[in-house]
N, C-alpha and C positions, 0 to 999 in steps of 0.2 A: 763925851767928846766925839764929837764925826771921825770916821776914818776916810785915809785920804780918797778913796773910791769916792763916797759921798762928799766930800768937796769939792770936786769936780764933775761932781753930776752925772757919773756914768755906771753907778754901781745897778746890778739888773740889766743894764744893757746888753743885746749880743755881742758874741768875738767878733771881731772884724775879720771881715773874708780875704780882706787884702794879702793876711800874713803868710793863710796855705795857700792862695792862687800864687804868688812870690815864690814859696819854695816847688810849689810842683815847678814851678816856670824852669829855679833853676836845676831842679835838681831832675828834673826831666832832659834837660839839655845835657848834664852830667852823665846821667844813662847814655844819652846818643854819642855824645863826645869816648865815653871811655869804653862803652860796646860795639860800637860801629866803627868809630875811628882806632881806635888804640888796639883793641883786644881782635876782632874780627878785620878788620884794618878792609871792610869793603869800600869806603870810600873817607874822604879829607874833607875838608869846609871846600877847597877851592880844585879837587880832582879831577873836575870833568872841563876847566877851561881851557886846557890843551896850549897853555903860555908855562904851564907848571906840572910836565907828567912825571905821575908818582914812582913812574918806572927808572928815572936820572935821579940820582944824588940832590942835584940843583933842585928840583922838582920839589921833592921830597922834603926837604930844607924847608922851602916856603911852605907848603901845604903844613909843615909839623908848628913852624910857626904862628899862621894864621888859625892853626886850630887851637895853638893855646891862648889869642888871644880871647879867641871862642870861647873858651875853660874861664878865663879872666873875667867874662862878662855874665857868665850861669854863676861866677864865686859871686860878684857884687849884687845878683839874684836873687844868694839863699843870705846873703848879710842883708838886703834892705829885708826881709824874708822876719830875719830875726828884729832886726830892731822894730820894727812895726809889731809884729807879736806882744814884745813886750812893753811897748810904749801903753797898747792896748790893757794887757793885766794889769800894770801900772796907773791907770785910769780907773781899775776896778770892774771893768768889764766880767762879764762873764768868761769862766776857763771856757775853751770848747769842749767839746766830747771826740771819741776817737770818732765817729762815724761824722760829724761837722769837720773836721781839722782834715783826715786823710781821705775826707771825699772831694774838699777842697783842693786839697793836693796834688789826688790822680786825676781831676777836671785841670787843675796848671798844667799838668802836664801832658796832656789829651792838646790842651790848645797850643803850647809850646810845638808841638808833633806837625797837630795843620796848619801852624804858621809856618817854620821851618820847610813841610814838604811842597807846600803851595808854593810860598815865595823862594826858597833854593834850587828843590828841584824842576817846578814847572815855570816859573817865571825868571829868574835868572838864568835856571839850567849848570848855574854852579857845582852842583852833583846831583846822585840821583844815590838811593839805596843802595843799587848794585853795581857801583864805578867798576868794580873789579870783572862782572860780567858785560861790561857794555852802558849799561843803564837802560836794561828793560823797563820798559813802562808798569809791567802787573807789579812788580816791587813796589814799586813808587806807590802806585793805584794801592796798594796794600797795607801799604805802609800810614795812609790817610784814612783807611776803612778804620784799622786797628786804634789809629787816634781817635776819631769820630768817635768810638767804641769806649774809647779812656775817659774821653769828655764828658760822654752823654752819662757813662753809670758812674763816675764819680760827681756830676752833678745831683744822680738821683739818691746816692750814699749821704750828699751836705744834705739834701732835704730832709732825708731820713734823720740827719743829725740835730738838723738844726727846730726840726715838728718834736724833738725831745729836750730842746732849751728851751721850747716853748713852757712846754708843761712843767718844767723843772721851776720857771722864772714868773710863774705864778703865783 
């Protein structure tokens, strides 16, 4: 008797990438949301628009608000995250290995970083790293090297993973 893997044709296949690029996405934004917003409190989703300074009550109100719907949208990140995962296993795909799954991850979350600082900080100008100093630029600049940095070696950690499903799915 088939197993369900083989009745749907996917047994031997690779994991899908979709499932760690997902959770680094959200769980990258959960770092920046609960380290930079919550715990270091350098800056909000919306601190540098100067309709909402973080310095008034009112201010503050809305910046804690629109940060959590921020929070709201990195949760529905690590759930589509999971359901893809295991829609995958469920298919009979191949498990990942740690260095396929958490290179994938720290590459979500590398791109989660340049998306965020490109379009918040330098194109809306929404915030930057360091609301609380001003919002110097080397921050910012710094803050896109360090992702750059996430992207590139957790892309080169999935390879490394993924040149070991190879030889494993032979």
């Amino acid at each position: 008797m088939a197993s369900k893997g083989q009745q749907y044709g996917a047994v031997g296949k690779p994991p899908s990438k979709a499932g760690g690029i997902l959770f680094g996405l959200g769980l990258g934004g959960f770092a920046d949301g609960i380290v930079l917003h919550q715990i270091l409190q350098w800056h909000h989703m919306v601190s540098n628009t100067h309709d909402h300074p973080v310095d008034t009550v009112p201010g503050l109100e809305v910046n804690t608000l629109v940060d959590g719907f921020f929070h709201l949208v990195m949760w529905f990140l690590v759930l589509a995250a999971s359901v893809v995962t295991i829609s995958a296993w469920r298919q009979g795909r191949l498990a990942p290995n740690w260095s396929f799954h958490f290179g994938l991850v720290i590459a979500g979350w590398g791109i989660f970083n340049v998306v965020e600082g490109l379009v918040d900080h330098q194109l809306l100008q929404i915030h930057h790293v360091r609301d609380d100093l001003g919002g110097p630029l080397a921050w910012d600049l710094g803050f896109l090297a360090f992702s750059l940095l996430l992207t590139a070696g957790g892309w080169l950690l999935y390879r490394r993973g993924l040149a070991a499903l190879e030889i494993r799915s032979v």
